[in-house]
DSSP file (Angstrom, degrees, kcal/mol; ACC not computed):
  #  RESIDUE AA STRUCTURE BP1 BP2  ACC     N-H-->O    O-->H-N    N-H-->O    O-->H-N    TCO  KAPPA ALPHA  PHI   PSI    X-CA   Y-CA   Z-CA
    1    1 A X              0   0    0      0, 0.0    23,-2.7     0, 0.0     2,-0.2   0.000 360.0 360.0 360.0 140.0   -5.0 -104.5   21.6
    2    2 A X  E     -A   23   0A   0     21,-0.2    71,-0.7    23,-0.1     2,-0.4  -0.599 360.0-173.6 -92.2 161.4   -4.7 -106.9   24.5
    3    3 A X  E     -Ab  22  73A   0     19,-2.2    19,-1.2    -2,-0.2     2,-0.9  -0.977  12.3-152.7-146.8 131.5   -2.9 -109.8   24.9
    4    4 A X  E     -Ab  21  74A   0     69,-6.3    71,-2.8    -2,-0.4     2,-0.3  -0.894   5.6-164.1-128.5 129.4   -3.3 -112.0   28.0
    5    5 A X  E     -Ab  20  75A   0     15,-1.6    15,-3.5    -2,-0.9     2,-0.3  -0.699   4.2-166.0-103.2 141.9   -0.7 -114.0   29.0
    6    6 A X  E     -Ab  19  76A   0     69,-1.0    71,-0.9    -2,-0.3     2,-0.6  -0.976  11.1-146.2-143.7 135.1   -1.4 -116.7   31.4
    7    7 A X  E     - b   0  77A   0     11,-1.3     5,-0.3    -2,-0.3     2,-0.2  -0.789  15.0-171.2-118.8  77.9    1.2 -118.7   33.4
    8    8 A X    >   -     0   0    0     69,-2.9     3,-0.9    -2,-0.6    71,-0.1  -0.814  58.6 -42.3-109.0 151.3    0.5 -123.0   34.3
    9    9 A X  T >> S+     0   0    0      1,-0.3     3,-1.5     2,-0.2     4,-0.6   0.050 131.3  15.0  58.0-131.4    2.7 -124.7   36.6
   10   10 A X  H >> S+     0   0    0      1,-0.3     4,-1.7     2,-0.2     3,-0.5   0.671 117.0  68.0 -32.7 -39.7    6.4 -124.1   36.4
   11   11 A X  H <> S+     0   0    0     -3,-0.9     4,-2.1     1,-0.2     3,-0.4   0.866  92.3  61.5 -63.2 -39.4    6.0 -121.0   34.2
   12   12 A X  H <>>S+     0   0    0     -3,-1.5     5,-1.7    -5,-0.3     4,-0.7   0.662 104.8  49.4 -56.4 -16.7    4.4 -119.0   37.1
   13   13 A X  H <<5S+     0   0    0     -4,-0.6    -2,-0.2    -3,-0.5    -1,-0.2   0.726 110.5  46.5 -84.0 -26.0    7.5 -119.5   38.9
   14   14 A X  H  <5S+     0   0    0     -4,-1.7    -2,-0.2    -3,-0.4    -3,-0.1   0.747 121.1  37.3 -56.6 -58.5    9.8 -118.3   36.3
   15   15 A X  H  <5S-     0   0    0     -4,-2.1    -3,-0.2    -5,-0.3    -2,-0.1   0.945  99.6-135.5 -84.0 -25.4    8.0 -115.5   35.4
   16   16 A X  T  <5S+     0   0    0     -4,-0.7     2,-0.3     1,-0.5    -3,-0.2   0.826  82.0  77.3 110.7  49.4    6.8 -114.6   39.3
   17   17 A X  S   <S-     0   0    0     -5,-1.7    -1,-0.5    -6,-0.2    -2,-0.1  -0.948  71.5-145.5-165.5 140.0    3.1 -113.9   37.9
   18   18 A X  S    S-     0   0    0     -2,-0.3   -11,-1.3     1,-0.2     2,-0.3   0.371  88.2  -9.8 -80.4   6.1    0.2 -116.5   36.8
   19   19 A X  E     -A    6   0A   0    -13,-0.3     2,-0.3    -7,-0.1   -13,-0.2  -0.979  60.6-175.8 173.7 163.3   -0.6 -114.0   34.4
   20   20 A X  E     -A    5   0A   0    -15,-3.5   -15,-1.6    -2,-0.3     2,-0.5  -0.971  24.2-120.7-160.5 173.1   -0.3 -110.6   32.9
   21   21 A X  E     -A    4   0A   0     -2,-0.3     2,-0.3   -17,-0.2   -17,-0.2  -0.812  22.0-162.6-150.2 131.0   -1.7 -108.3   30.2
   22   22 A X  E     -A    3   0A   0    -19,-1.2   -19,-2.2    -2,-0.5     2,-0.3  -0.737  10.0-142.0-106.2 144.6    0.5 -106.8   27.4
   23   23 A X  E     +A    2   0A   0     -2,-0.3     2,-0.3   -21,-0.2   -21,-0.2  -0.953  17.3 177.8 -73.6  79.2   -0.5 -103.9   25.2
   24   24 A X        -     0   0    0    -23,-2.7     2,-0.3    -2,-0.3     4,-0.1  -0.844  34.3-140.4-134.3 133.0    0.0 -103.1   21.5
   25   25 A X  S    S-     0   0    0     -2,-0.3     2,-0.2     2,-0.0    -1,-0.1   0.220  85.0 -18.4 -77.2  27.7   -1.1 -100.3   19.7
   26   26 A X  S    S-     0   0    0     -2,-0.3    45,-0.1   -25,-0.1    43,-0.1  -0.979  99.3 -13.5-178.3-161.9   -1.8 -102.9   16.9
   27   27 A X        -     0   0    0     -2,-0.2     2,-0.3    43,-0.1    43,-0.2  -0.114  62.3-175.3 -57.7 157.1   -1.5 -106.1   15.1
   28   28 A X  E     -E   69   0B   0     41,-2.1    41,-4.3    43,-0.1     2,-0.2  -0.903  19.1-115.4-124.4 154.0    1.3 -107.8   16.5
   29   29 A X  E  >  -E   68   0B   0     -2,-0.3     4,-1.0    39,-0.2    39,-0.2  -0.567  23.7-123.0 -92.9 166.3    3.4 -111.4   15.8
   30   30 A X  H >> S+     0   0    0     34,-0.8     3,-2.1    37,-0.7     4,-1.5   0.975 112.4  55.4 -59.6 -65.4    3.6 -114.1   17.9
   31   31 A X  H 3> S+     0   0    0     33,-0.8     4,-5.4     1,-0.3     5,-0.4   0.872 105.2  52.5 -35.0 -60.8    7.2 -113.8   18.0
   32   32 A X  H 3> S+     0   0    0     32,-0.3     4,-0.6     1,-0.2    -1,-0.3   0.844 106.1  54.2 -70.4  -2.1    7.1 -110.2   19.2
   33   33 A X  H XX S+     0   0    0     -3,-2.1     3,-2.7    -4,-1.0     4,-1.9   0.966 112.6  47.0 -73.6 -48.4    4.9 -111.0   22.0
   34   34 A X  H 3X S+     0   0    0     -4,-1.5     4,-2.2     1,-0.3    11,-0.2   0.806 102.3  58.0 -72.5 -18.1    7.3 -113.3   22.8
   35   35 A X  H 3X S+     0   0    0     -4,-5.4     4,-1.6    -5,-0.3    -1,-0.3   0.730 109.9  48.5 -59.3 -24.0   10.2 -111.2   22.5
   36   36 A X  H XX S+     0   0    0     -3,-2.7     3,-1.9    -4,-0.6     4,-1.8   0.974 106.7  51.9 -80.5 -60.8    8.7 -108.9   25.2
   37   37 A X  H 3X S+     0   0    0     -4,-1.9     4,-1.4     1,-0.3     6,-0.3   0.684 110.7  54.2 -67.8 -36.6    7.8 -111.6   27.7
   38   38 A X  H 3X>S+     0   0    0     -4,-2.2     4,-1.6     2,-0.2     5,-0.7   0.916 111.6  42.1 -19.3 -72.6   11.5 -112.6   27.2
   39   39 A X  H X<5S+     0   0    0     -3,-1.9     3,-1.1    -4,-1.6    -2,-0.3   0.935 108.9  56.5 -74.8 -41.5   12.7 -109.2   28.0
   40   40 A X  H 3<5S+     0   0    0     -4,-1.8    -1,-0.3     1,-0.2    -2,-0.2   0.710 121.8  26.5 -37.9 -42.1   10.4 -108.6   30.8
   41   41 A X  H 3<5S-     0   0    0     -4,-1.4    -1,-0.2     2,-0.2    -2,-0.2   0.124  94.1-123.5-138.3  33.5   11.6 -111.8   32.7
   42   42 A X  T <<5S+     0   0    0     -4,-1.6     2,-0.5    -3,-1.1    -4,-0.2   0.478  77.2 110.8  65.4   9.7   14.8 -112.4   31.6
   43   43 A X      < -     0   0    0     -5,-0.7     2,-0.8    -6,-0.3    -2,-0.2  -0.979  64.6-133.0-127.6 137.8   13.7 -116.0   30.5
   44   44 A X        -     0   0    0     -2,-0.5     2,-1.6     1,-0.0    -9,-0.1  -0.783  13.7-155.0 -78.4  82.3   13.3 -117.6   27.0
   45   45 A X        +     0   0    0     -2,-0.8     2,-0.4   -11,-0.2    33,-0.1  -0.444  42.2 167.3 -49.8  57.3    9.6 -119.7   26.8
   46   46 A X    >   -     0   0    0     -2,-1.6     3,-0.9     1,-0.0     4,-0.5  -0.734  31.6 -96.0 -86.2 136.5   11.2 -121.5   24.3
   47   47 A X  T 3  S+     0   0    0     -2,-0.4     4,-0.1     1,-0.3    -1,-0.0  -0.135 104.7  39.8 -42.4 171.0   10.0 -125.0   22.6
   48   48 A X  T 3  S+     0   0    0      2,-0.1    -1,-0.3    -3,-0.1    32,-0.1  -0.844 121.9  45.3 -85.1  12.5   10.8 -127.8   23.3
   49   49 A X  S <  S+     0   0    0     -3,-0.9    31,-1.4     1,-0.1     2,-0.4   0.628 120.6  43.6 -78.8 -13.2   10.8 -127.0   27.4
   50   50 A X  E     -C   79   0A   0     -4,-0.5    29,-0.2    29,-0.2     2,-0.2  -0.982  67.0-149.7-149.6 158.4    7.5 -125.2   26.8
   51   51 A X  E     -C   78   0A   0     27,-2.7    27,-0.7    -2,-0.4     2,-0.5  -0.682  15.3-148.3 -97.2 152.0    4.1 -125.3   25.1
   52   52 A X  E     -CD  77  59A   0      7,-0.6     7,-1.8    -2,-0.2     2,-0.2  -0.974  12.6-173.1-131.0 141.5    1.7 -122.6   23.8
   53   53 A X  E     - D   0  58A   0     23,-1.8     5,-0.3    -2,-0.5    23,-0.0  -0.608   4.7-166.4 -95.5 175.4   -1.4 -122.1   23.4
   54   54 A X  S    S-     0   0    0      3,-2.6    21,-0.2    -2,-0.2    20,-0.1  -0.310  90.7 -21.3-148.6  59.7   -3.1 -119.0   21.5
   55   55 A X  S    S-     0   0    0     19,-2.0    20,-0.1    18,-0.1     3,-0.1   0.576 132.8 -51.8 114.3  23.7   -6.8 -118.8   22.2
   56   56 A X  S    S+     0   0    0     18,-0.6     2,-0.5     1,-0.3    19,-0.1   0.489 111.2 117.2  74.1   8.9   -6.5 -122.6   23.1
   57   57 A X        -     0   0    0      1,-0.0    -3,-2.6     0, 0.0    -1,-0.3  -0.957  69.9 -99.6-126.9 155.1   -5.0 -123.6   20.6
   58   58 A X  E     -D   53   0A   0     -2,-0.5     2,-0.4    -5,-0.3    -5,-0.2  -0.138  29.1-168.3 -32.5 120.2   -1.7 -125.2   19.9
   59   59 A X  E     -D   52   0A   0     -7,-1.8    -7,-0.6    -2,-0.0     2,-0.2  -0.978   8.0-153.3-148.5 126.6    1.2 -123.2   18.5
   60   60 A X        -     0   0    0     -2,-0.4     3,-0.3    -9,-0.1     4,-0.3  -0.334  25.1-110.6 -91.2 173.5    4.3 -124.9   17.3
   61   61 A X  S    S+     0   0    0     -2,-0.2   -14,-0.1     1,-0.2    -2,-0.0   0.348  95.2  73.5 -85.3  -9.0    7.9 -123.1   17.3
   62   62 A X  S    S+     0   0    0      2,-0.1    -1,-0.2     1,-0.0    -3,-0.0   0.523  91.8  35.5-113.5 -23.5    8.5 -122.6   14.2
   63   63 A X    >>  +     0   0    0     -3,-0.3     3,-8.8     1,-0.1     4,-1.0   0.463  68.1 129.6-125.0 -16.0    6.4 -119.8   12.5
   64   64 A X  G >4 S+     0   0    0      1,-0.3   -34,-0.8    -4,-0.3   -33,-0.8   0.760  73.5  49.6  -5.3 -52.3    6.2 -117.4   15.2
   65   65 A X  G 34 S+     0   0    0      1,-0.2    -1,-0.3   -35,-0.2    -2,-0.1   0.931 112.9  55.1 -73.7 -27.1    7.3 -114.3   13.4
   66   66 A X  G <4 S+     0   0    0     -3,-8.8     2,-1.3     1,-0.2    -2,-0.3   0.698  87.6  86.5 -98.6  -5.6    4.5 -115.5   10.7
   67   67 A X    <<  -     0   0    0     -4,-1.0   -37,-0.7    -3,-0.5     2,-0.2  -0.572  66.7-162.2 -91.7  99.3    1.6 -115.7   13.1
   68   68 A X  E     -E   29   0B   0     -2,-1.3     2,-0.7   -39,-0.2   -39,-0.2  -0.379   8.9-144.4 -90.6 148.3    0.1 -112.5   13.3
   69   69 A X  E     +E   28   0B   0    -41,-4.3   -41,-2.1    -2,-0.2     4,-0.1  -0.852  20.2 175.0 -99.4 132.4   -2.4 -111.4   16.1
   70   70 A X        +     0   0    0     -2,-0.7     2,-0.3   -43,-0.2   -43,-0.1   0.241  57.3  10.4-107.6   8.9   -5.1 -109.2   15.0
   71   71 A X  S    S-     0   0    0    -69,-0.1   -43,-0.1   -45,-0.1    -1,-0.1  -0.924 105.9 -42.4-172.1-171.6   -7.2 -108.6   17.6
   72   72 A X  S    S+     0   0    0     -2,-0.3     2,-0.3     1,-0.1   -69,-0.2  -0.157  70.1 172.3 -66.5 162.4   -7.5 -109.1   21.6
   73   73 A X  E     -b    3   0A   0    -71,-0.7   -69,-6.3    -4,-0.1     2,-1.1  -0.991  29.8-134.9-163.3 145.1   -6.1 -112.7   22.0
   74   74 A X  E     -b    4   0A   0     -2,-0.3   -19,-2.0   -71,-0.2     2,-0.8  -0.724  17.4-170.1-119.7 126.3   -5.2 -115.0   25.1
   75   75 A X  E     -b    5   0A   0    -71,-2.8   -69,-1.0    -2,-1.1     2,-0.3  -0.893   3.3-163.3-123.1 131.3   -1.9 -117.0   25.2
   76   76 A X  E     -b    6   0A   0     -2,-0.8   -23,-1.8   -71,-0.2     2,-0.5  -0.918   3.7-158.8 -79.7 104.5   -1.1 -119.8   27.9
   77   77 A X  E     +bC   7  52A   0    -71,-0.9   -69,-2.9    -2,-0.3     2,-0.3  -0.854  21.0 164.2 -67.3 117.5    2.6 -121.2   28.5
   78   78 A X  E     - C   0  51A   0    -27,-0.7   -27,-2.7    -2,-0.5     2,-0.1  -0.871  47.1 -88.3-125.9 169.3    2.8 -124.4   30.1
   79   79 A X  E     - C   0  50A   0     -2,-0.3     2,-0.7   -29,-0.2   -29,-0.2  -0.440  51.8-112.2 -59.6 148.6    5.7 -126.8   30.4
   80   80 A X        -     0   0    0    -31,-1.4     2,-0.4    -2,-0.1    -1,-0.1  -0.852  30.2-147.5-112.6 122.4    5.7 -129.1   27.4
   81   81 A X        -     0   0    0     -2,-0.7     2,-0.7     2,-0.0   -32,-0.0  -0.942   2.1-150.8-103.7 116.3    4.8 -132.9   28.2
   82   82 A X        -     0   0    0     -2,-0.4     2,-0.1     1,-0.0    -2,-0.0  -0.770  18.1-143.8-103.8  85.6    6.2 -135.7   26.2
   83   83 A X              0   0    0     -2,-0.7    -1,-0.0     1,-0.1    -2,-0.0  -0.334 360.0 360.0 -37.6 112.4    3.8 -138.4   26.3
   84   84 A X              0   0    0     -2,-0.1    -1,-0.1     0, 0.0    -2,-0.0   0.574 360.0 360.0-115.4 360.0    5.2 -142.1   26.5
């Protein structure tokens, strides 16, 4: 299974990539994708400094371990913007 990670603004400069594509020989959690991306570039995409999406859509902080990916899937990190 694929996963494509893709890198706006400030997150392409942390991670030294606009993008990348992780592997897994099945389903996988949100969490452990993000556990990789972690270890791969020594930096924490953590809320509330950053956003995700997951196929375009919106992903809160909170349930990660409980969102499982089942099949190829694309997730976007952007800096998270606080509207005023």
């Amino acid at each position: 299974m694929r996963i494509t990670v893709r890198y706006l603004g400030p997150a392409s400069s942390f991670s030294n990539s606009p993008g990348e594509i992780l592997e897994f020989a099945g389903p996988v959690s949100l969490q452990e994708v993000m556990d990789t991306l972690t270890a791969r570039h020594n930096i924490s995409f953590t809320p509330p400094a950053w956003a995700f999406l997951l196929n375009g859509r919106g992903v809160t902080g909170e349930n990660w371990a409980d969102i499982l990916i089942e099949a190829d899937a694309e997730i976007t990190i952007l800096p998270h913007l606080s509207g005023g």
